[in-house]
C-alpha positions as CSV (number, residue, x, y, z in Angstrom):
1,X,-24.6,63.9,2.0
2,X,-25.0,60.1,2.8
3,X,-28.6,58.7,2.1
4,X,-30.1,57.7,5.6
5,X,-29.2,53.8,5.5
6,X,-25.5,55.1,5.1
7,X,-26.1,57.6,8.1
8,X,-27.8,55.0,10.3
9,X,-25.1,52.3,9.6
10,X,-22.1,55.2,11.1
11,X,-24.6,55.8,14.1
12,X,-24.5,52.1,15.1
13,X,-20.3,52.6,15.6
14,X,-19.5,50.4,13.1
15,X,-15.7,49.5,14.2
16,X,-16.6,48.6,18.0
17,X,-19.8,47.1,16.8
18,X,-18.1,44.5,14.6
19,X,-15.4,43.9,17.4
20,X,-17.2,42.7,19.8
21,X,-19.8,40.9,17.7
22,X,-16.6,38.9,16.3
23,X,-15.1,38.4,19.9
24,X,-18.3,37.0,20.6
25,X,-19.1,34.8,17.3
26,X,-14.8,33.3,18.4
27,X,-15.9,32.4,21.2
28,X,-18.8,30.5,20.4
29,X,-16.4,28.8,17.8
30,X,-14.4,28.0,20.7
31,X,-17.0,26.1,22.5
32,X,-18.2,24.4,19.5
33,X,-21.8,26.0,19.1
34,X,-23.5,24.3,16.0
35,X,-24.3,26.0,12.7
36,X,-27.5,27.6,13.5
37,X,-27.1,28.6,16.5
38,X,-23.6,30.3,15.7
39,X,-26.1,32.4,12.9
40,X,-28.2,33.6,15.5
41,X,-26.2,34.1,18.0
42,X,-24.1,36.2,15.6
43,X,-27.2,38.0,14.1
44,X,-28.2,38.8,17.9
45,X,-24.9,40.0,18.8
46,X,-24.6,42.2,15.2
47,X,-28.1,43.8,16.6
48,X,-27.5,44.2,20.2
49,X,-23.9,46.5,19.2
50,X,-26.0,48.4,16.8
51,X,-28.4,49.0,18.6
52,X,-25.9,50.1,21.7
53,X,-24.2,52.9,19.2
54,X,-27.7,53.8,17.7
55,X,-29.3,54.7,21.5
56,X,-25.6,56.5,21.9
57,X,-25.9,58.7,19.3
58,X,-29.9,59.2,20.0
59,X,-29.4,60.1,23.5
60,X,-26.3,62.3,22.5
61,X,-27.2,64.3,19.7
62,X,-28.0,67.5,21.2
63,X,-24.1,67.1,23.5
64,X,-22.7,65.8,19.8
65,X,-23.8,68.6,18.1
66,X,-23.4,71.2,21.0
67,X,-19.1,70.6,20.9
68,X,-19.7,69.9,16.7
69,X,-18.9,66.3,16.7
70,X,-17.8,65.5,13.2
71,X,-18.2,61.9,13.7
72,X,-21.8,61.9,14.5
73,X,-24.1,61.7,11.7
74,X,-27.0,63.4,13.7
75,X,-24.5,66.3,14.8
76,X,-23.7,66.6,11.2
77,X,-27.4,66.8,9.8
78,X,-27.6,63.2,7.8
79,X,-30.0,61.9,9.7
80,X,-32.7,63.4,12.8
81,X,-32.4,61.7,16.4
82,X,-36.0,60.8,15.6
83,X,-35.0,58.4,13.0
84,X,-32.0,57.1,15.3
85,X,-34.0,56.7,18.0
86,X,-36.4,53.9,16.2
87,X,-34.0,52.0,14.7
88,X,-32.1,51.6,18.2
89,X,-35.4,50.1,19.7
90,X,-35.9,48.3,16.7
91,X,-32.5,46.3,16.6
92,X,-32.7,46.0,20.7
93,X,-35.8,44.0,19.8
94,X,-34.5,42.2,17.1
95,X,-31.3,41.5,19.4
96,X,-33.3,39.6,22.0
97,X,-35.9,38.0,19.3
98,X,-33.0,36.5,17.9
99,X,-31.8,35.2,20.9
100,X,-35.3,33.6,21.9
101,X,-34.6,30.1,20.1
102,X,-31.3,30.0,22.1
103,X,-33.3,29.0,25.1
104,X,-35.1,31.1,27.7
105,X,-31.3,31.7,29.9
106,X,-29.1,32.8,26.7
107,X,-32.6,35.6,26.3
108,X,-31.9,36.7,29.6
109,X,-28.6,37.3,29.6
110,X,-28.8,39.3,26.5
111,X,-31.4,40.9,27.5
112,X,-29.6,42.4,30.7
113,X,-26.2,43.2,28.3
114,X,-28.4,45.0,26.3
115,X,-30.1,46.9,29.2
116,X,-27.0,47.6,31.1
117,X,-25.4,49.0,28.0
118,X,-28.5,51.7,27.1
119,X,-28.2,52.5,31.3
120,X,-24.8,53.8,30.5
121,X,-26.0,55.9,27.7
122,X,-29.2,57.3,29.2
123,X,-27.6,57.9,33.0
124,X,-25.0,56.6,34.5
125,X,-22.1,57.4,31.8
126,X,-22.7,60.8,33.8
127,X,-22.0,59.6,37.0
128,X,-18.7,57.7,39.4
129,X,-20.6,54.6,38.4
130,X,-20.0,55.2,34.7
131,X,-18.1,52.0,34.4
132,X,-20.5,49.9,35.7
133,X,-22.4,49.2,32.8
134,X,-19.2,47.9,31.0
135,X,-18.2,45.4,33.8
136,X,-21.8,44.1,33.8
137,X,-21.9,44.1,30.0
138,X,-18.7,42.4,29.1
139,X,-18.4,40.3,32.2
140,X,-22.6,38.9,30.9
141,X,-21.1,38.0,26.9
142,X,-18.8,34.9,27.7
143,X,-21.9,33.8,29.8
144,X,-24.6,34.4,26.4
145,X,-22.7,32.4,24.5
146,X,-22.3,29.6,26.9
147,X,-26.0,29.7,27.5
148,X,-26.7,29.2,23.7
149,X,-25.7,25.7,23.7
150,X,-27.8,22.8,23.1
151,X,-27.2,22.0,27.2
152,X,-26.9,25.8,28.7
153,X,-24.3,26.5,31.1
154,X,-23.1,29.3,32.6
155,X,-19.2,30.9,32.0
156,X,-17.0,30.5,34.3
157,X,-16.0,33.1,36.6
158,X,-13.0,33.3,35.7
159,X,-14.3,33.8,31.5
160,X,-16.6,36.0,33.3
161,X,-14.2,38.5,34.9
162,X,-11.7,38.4,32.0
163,X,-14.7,39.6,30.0
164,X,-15.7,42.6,33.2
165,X,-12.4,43.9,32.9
166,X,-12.2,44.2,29.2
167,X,-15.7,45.7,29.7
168,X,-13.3,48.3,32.1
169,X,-10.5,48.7,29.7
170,X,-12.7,49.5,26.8
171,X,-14.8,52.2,29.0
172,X,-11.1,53.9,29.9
173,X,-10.0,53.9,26.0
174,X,-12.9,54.8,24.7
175,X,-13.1,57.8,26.7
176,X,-9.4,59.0,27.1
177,X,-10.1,61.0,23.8
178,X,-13.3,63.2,24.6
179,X,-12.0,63.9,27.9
180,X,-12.4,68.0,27.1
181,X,-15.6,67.4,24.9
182,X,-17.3,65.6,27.9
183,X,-16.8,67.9,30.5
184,X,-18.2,70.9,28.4
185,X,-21.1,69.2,28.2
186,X,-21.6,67.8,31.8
187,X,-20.4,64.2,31.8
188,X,-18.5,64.0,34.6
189,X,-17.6,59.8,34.8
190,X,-15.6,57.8,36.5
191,X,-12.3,58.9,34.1
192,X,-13.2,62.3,34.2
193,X,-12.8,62.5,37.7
194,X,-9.8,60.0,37.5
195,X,-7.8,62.4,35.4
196,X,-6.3,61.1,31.7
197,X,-3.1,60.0,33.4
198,X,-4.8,57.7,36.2
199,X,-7.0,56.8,33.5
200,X,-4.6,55.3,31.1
201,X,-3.1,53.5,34.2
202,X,-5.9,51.8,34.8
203,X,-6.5,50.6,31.6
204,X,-3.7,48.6,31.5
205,X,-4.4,47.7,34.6
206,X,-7.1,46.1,33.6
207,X,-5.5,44.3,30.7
208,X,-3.0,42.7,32.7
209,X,-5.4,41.4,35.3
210,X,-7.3,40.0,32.9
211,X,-4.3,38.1,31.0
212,X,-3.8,37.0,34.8
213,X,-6.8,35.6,35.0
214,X,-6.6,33.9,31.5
215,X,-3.0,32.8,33.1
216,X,-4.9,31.0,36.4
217,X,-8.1,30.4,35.3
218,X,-8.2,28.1,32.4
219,X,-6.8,24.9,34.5
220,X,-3.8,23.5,32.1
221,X,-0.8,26.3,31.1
222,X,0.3,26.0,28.0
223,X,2.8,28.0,25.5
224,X,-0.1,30.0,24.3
225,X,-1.5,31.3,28.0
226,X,2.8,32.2,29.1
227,X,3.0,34.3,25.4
228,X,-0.3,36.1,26.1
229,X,0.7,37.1,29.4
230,X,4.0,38.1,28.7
231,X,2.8,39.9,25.8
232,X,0.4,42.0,28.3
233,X,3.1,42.5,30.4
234,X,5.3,44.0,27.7
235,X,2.2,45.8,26.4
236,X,1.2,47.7,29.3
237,X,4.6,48.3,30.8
238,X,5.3,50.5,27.5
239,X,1.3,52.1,27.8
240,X,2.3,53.0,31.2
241,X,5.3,55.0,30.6
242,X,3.9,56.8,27.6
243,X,0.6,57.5,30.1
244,X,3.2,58.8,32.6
245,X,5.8,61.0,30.2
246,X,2.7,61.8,27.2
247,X,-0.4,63.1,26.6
248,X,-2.8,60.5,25.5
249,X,-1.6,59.4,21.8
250,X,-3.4,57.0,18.7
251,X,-0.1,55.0,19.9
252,X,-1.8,55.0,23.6
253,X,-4.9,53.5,22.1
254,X,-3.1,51.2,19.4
255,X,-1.2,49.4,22.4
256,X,-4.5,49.0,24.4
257,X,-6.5,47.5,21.3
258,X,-3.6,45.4,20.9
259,X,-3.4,44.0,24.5
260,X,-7.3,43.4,24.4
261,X,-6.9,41.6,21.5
262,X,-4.4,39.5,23.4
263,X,-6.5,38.7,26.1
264,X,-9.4,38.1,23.6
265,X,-7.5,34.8,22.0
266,X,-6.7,33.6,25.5
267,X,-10.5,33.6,26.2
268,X,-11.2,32.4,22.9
269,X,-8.5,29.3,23.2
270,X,-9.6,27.9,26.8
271,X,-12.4,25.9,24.8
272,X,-14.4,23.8,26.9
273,X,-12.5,25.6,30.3
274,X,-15.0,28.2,29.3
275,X,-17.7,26.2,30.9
276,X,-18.3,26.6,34.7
């Protein structure tokens, strides 16, 4: 059995933890954010993703181990919901003090990803509004990392709604899986009552708006925005038809970490276009 600092690190879901701390850290890169401020940022975004997976598996651990989750530390006895439960309010904390010498807006803004992110968890990832929380999550980050420059501004709307519906993407892929395991335990979201075929669509629905909006939104086209997009284009035409003639596959979710990751260099590469 892992000691507890080994149990707690798997409870803070390690993989999309680190994903979208590094989407976040590239973007930051992107707009030129200094050497300190890159450091905290990154330190505040490393706390506020653990402590989004630590409040998951806090606030799930009786569902987790009702269906025998084998994923879950708690479910699998390495560490009590107890202990989970303080170090998720104890990295939210250190996610927004590490934000505080950012400046008063980039606090904020973390401060409501953060909040939106535990809403899903406690409530709404129960309800039609389930994706909610990721479109006000993801659509906030291009907008904390703009506001942690020396002269804050906010992301531009177009960042902004690139970052919403990854936010909606990564809700869908996330979870296509547990469809089954969900419903046995009462979560009834938004795909759940979609269906894992309507599901899937819109994922790559999403995906390829966004790549539009990358397309559109970052003033000057070059070689790099026309690749992206017909990249996503190629991308989701081939998650389509596997979501229409298959049931959901690790090749289903390869292809739509691909096409995020697509979108996520657009985003990164549109520099000071970032900027509203």
């Amino acid at each position: 059995m892992p000691n507890t600092a080994v149990a707690l690190l798997r409870s803070t879901h390690p993989g999309p933890a680190v994903a979208v701390t590094l989407i976040a850290i590239v973007l930051a890169v992107g707009i030129g954010l200094d050497g300190w401020r890159l450091a905290l940022l990154g330190l505040a975004f490393a706390a506020n993703q653990a402590s989004v997976g630590l409040s998951n598996d806090w606030i799930d651990a009786e569902r987790d181990i009702a269906v025998g989750r084998t994923d879950k530390p708690v479910a699998l006895g390495w560490v009590s919901a107890g202990t989970v439960r303080t170090a998720a309010i104890a990295t939210a904390v250190l996610a927004v003090a590490a934000t505080v010498p950012l400046g008063w807006q980039a606090t904020l803004a973390q401060t409501v990803f953060i909040a939106s992110a535990w809403s899903y968890n406690a409530w709404l990832k129960r309800t039609p509004l389930s994706v909610l929380p990721y479109i006000v999550s993801f659509g906030v980050l291009p907008a904390v990392v703009t506001l942690s420059l020396p002269e804050p501004s906010w992301a531009a709307p177009w960042a902004m709604g690139i970052g919403a519906l990854l936010g909606v993407a990564a809700h869908f892929a996330n979870v296509l899986p547990d469809l089954d395991d969900d419903r046995a335990t009462g979560v009834h979201g938004l795909p759940h009552r979609l269906g894992p075929r309507r599901t899937g669509i819109a994922t790559f629905g999403a995906l390829l708006g966004a790549s539009v909006l990358a397309l559109v939104g970052a003033g000057e086209v070059g070689v790099i925005q026309w690749i992206g997009f017909a990249a996503t284009v190629l991308i989701a035409t081939a998650g389509i038809v596997l979501v229409l003639t298959r049931k959901p596959s690790r090749l289903l979710f390869q292809l739509i970490i691909a096409a995020a990751i697509v979108n996520v260099v657009l985003l990164a590469t549109a520099g000071a276009s970032l900027l509203a």
